[in-house]
N, C-alpha and C positions, 0 to 999 in steps of 0.2 A: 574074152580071155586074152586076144592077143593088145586088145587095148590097154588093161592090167597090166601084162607083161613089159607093155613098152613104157607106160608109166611108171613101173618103179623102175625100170631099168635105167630111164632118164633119172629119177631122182637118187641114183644110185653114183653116176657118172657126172651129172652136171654138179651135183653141190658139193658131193666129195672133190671133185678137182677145184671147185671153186672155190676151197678150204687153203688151197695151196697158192693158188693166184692170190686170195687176198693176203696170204703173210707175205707171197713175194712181192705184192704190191707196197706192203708195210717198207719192206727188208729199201727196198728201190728208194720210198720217200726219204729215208735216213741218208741217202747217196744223193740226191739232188730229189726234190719234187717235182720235177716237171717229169721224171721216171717214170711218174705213177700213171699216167695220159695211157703211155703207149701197152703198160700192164692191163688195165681196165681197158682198152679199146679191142685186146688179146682174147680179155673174155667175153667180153660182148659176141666176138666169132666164133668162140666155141660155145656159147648160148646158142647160135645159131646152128651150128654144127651138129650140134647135140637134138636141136629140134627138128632139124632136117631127116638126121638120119636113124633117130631112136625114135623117133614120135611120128616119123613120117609127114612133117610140116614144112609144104615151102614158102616161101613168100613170093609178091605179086605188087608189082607198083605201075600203076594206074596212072596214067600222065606226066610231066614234066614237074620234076623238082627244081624250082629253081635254087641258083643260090648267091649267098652272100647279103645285101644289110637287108632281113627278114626276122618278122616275127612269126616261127613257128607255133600252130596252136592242132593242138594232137587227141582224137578222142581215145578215152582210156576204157579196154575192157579188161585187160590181165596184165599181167608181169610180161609178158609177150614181148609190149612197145616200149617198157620202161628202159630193158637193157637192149635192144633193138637198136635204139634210136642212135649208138654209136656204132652203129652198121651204115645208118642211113647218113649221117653226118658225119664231118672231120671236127674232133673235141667239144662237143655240145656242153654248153650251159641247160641243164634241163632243173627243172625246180622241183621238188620232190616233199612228201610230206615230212614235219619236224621227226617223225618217231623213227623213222628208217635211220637216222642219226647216231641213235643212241643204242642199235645192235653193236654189238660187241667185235674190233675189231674193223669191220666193213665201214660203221661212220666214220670212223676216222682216217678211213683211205678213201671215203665219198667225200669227206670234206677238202685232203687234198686235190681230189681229183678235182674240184671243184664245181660240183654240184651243189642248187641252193635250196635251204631249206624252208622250208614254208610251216610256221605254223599257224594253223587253221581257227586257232579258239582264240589266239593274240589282238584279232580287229585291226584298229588303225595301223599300232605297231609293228604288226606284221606285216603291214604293206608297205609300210618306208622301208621295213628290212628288205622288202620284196623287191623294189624298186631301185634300192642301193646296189644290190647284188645285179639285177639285172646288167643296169646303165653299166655297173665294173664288164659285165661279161661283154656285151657291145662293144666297150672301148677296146677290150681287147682283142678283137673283129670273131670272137665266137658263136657260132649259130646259138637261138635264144630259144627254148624246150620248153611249151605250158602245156598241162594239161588240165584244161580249164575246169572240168566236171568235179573236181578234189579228190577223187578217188573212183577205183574201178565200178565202173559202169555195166550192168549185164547186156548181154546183147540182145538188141531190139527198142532200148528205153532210151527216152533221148532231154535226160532233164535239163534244168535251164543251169548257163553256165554261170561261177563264179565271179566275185569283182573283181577278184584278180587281173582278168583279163580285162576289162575296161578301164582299169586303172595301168596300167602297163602299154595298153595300146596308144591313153592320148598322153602319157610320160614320155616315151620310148619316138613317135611319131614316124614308125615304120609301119609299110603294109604288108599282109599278114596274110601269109600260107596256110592253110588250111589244111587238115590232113585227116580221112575218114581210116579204118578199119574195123577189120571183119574178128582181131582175134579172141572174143569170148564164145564165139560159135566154136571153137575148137577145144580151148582151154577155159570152159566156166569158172567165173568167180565162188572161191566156195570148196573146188570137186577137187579131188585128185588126179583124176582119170581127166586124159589130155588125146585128144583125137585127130587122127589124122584128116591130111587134106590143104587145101591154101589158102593161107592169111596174107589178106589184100589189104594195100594201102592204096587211098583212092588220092591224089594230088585233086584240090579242087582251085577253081578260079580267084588269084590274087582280091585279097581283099586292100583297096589302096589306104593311103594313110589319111586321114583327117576328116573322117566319116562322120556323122553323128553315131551316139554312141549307143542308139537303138538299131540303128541299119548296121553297122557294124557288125555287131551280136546279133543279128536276125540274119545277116550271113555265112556269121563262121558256125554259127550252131547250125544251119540247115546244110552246109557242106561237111562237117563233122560228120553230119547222121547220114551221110547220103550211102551208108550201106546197111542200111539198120534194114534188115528183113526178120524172119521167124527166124525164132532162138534155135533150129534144129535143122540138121542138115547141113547141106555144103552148096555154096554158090556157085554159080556157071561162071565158064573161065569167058572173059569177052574179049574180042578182038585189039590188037594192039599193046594187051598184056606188057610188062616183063616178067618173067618166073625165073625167081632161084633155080640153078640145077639140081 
C-alpha cells in the first residue's frame, strides 16, 4: 500500500509540475534558447527531488566520473537515467529515440535543448544523422549521452549493443566511460509501481580510443552489465559509495 501510495503520489507531483516547466521552458526559448539548458537542467532536480523523497529513491555513484573529451555510454533500464543524466553532467548531449520528439510541446524544448534524435528504422541515414549531431555536440565541448541497447532494458538481461555505438566510437575517436545501473530493480519497465531503495551508477574502467571494434563492444557491454543481478530485491550498499542524501 504505501508503495501505491507513493507512486501516485510521484506521478501526481512530478508530471503535473513538469507541465509547467516545460511551457516555461517554451516561454524561455522565445527569449534567448540557450534559456532552455538552465530550465531542463531545473527539472532534471526536481526529477530527482521528487524520487528522492516521494518514492524513497537515492542514488549511488560507484567510482570516479571522469570528465571532459569522453564518450559516454549508459545502460538503460527506465526513465530513471534518461532525465538523471543532467544531474550527473553539465548540459549533455544525450541521443534519445525519434518518437520522444514528436510529444507535444516537450519535443520541441528537447530539441532546443539540444538533445538528438535517433531514429531507429532510418539504417544508414540515421547514422550520418547520428554522427552529424554528435561531432556538432563534441565541438561544442559537450558531454556525449548513448545509450547503446535502444531502449529500456529489464533488469538482469544484458542484450548485445547497437551500431550505434561502434559507428560513433571509431567517428568520434574518443575513449569511452562506461557506466552500469541498477534502476529497473526499482522502477520496472512496464509497472507503475516504483519502489523504494538505491539506484547505483557503477563508473567502470575507461575504455581507450582506437580499439578494435570487437574488444571495444566486449568491454563496454560487460562494464554496462556489471550490475545486472536478480530482477528482485535491493543491492548491498558496498564500501566507498557516494549516496545522495
Amino acid at each position: 500500500m504505501i508503495t501505491l501510495l507513493r507512486s501516485l503520489a510521484y506521478m501526481l507531483v512530478f508530471y503535473g509540475i513538469s507541465v509547467l516547466l516545460v511551457l516555461a521552458a517554451l516561454a524561455a526559448a522565445f527569449v534567448a534558447p540557450s534559456a532552455v539548458q538552465p530550465v531542463a537542467t531545473a527539472w532534471a532536480y526536481f526529477h530527482r527531488f521528487c524520487a528522492r523523497w516521494l518514492l524513497g529513491q537515492k542514488v549511488r555513484v560507484e567510482g570516479d566520473l571522469p570528465r571532459g573529451g569522453y564518450l559516454y555510454i549508459v545502460k538503460h533500464e527506465s526513465m530513471f537515467e534518461t532525465i538523471d543524466m543532467l544531474c550527473l553532467f553539465d548540459r549533455p548531449a544525450i541521443a534519445a529515440k525519434r518518437e520522444l520528439f514528436d510529444i507535444p510541446l516537450w519535443g520541441r524544448v528537447a530539441r532546443r535543448y539540444g538533445l538528438i534524435p535517433v531514429e531507429r528504422s532510418a539504417g544508414a541515414s540515421a547514422m550520418r544523422a547520428l554522427r552529424t549531431a554528435a561531432c556538432k555536440a563534441v565541438g561544442e565541448g559537450r558531454p556525449l549521452c548513448l545509450f547503446p541497447e535502444g531502449t529500456r532494458v529489464p533488469h538482469g538481461e544484458a542484450p548485445p549493443l547497437k551500431a550505434g555505438f561502434a559507428g560513433l566510437y571509431a567517428l568520434l575517436g574518443l575513449p569511452v566511460v562506461p557506466i552500469a545501473v541498477d534502476s529497473g530493480r526499482l522502477s520496472p519497465r512496464g509497472s507503475f509501481l516504483k519502489r523504494s531503495g538505491v539506484i547505483t551508477y557503477k563508473v567502470g574502467e575507461v575504455v581507450p580510443a582506437g580499439l578494435d571494434r570487437r574488444e571495444a563492444e566486449a568491454r563496454v557491454h560487460a562494464a554496462i552489465n556489471a550490475l545486472n543481478g536478480p530482477k528482485e530485491g535491493h543491492a548491498p550498499v558496498r564500501a566507498g559509495a557516494q549516496i545522495s542524501p
